[in-house]
C-alpha positions in Angstrom: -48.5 -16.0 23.2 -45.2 -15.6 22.4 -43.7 -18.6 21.2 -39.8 -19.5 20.9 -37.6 -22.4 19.9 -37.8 -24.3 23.5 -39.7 -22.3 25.7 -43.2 -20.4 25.3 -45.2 -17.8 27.3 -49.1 -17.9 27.2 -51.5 -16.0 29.4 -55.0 -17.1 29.4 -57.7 -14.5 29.4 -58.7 -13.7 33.1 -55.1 -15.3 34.1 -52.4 -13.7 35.7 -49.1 -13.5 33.2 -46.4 -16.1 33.8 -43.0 -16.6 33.0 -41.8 -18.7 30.2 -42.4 -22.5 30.3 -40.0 -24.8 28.5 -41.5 -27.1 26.0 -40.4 -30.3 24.5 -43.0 -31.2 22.0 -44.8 -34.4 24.5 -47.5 -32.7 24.6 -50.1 -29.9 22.6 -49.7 -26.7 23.7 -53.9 -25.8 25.1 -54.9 -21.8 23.6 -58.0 -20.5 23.0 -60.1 -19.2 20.4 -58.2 -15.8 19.5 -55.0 -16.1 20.5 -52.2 -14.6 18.9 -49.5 -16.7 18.5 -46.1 -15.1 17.8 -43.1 -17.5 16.8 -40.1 -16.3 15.6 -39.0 -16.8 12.3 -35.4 -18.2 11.2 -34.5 -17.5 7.3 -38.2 -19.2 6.5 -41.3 -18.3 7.4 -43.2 -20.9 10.1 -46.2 -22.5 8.5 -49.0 -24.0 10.2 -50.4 -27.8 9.3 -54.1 -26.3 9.6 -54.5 -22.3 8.2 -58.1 -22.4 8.7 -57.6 -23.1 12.2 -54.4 -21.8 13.0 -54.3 -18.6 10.5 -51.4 -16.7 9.4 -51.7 -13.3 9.8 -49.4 -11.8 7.0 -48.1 -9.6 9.8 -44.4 -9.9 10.5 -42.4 -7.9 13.6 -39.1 -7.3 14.2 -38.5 -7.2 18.5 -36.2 -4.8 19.8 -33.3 -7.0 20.1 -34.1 -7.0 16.2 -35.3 -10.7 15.8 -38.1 -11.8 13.0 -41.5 -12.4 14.6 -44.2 -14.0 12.5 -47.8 -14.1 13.4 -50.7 -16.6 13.9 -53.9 -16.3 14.9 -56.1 -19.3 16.8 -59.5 -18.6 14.4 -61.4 -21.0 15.5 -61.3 -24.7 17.3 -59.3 -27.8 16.8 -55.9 -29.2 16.4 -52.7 -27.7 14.8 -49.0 -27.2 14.6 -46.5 -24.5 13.5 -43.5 -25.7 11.6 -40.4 -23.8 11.6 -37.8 -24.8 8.9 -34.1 -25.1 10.3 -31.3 -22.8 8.4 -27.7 -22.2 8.8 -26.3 -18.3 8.5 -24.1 -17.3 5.7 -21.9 -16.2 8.4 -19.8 -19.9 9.3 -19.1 -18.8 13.0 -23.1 -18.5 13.8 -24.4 -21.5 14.7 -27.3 -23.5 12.9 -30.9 -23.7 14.2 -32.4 -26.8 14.1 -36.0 -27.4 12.5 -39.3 -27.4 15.1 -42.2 -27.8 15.2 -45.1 -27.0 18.2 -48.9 -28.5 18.7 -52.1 -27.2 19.5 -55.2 -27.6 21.2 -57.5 -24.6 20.4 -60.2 -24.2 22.4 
């Protein structure tokens, strides 16, 4: 699962891959047991509300466009969400990004 600021991309095993689905934070997003979640990561690192359930995986990526990805793994079931801390960039002409946060059911 690849998991961005609005908008997320999750393939179910035995599903065919879809495209990106906007989310606004009504509703948990439903994973199962052993998904990885990538979120990317603004000048913090994401933290989940439950790391028994929704583990970090001390792995961090960098995408080809260059952008931070940090790493969670759905370890077993139950209910949790990944907090991403907002930050401005030294740079004044960048614009800010706002805090997030996403829910989940794991399955």
């Amino acid at each position: 699962m690849i998991l961005e600021e609005h908008d997320y991309s999750y393939t179910p095993p035995g599903a065919s891959p879809s495209s990106f689905q906007n989310y606004n934070g009504d509703a948990p997003i439903d994973i199962a047991v052993g998904t990885t979640v990538e979120m990317f990561a603004t000048h913090k690192k994401p933290a989940s509300s439950a790391p028994q359930i929704l583990t970090p995986t001390g792995k961090h990526l960098t995408t080809p466009t260059g952008d931070a990805v940090v790493t969670f793994e759905a370890s077993r079931a139950g209910a949790a969400t990944l907090n991403a801390a907002g930050w401005c960039p030294s740079i004044t002409s960048l614009p800010c990004v706002q805090p997030f946060s996403v829910s989940f059911n794991i399955s």
